[in-house]
N, C-alpha and C positions, 0 to 999 in steps of 0.2 A: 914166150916173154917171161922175164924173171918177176917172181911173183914178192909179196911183201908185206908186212902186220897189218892185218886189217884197224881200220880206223872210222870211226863214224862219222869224220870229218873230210874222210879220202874224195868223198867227190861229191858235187851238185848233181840233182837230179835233175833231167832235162826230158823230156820229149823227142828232143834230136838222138840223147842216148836210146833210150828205146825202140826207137824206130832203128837205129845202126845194129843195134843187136836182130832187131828181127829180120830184118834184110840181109844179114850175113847166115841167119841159121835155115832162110828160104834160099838161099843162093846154093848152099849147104846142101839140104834134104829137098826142097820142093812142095811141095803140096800134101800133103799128110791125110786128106780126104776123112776129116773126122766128121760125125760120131757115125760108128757105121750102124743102119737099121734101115728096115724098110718102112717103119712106122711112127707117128711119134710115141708112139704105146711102146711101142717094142725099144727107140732108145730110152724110154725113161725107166722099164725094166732094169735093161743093162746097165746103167747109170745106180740102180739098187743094187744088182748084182755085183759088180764090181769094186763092190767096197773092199779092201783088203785081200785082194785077187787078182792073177794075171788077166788080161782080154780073153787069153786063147780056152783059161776054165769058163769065163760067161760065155761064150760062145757056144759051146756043148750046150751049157745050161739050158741056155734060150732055143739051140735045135733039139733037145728034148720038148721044150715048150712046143715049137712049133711042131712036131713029129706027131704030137698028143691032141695037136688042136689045141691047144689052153692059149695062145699067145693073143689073147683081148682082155679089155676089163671085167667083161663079163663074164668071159670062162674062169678066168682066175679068181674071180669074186665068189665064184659058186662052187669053186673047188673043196676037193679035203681037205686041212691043213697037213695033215700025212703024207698025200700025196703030191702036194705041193711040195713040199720038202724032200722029195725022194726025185722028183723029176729038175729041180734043182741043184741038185747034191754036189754036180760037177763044178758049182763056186763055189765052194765052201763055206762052212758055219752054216749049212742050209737049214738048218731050225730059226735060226736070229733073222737071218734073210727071211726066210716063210713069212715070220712075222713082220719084219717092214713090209714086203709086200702086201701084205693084208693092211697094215695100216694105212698103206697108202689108199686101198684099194675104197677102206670104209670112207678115207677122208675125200677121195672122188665119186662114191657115190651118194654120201651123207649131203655132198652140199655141191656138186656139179652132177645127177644125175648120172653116174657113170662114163661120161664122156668128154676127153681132152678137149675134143673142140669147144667144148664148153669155157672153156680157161684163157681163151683169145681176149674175151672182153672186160679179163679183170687186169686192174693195171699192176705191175712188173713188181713194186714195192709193196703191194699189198699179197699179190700172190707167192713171193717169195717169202714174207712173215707167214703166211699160211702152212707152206710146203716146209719151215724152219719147225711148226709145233707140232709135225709129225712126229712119230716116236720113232727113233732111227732113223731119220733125215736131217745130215751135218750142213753145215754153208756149201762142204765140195760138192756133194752128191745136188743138192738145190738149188747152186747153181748150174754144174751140168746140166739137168731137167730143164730149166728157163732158157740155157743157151741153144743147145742139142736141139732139144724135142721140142720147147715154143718157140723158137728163133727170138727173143729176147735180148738186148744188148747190155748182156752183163759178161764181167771178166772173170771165168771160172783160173782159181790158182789151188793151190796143191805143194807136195812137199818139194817135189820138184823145180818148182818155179820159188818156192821159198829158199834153196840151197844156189840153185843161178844166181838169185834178186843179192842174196848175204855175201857171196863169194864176188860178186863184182859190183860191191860198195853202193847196192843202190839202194838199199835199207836195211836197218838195225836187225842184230841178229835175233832179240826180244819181240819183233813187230809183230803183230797176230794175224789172224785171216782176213778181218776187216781193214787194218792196215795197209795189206800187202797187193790188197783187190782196189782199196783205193791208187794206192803208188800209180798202178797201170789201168785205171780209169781215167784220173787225173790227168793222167801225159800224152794219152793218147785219144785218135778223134774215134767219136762212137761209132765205131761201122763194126756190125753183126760181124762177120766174113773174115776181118783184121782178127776180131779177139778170137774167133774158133781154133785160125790156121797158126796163130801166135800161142796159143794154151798147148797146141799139140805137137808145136815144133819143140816149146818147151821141155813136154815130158821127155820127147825122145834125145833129149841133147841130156836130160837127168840120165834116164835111161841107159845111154850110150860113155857119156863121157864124164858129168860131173853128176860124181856118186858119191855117198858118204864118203868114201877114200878117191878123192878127184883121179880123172886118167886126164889130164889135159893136151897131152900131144896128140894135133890132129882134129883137136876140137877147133868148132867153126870160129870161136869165140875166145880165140887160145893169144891173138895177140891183143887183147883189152886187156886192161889196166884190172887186174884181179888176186886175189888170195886165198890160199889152200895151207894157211897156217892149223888151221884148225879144222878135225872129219866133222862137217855139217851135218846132221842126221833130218 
């Protein structure tokens, strides 16, 4: 489709459009089977790990963990911080990680005892303000955590889903995180399930097709109404 000046006036947001998009990028890809873990410990790990890194480096990271034995709260609580960072290492910046981990780790057993299951009973709004005044825990990484690992029904979004949302006119290209996470709360009905396989079809349609320099032919999403005036970053 021929593409054309983005405008902030180019189109109504709708709910119907939302739901068109994600039924064409599931028609597309299929089921994306995110977050992958065997534990919630373990995705909320990789949810740390994966700040500013591929999957396939946390992925090492975390079978280092497990290799070692350290992949609980309480091994990685009692660990060295050295060693933590070494068995790490395969996501990179593993010193700055070392230490969110650690922060994480003090702010679960400072005030939940060391234990996820612990965090069932606090409600979604207040544990998300909690897991926000960690040090090194942004809105993505906090919300991943609440989606992922406590099955909580919030809408994790990212750059990804911010360069899709700008390029097919469905919010300003200025909108922030809390903006961008309301858009598609707002328009869509709250089902857990909807926002996992919809965050993850996302990435990979960033991923794949629309990248800072868009590839649009081929894309699931290539006959909507959209623009590639401008590399979105």
């Amino acid at each position: 489709m021929e593409t054309y000046p983005y405008s902030r006036h180019s189109f109504r947001m709708t709910s119907k459009t939302l739901m068109e998009i994600y039924e064409l990028l599931y028609e597309a890809f299929g089921a994306q089977h995110w977050w992958p873990g065997e534990t919630p410990f373990e995705i909320i790990t990789g949810a740390i790990l994966t700040q500013n890194t591929s999957w396939a480096n946390v992925e090492r990271a975390i079978a280092n963990l497990k290799s070692a034995g350290r992949l609980s709260p309480e091994a990685l609580h009692h660990i060295e911080p050295a060693r933590l960072a070494e068995l790490i290492r395969p996501a990179g910046y593993y010193n700055i990680k070392a230490k969110r981990l650690r922060s994480f780790l003090g702010w679960l057993f400072d005030n939940y005892a060391g234990n996820p299951a612990n965090l069932e009973s606090v409600g979604t709004a207040q544990l998300r303000q909690e897991l926000l005044a960690i040090k090194g825990v942004g809105p993505e990484t906090a919300d991943s955590i609440l989606l992922y690992a406590l099955n909580r029904c919030i809408f994790v979004v990212d750059a990804y889903t911010a360069r899709i949302a700008v390029r097919h006119g469905l919010i300003d290209p200025d909108a922030d995180y809390e903006q961008l996470r309301e858009l598609f709360e707002s328009n869509l009905a709250p089902d857990r399930q909807l926002f996992n396989e919809y965050h993850a079809l996302l990435v990979r349609t960033g991923k794949e097709f629309c990248k800072p320099k868009a590839r649009c032919p081929g894309c699931p999403l290539e006959e909507l109404p959209h623009t590639v005036e401008i590399e979105y970053d």
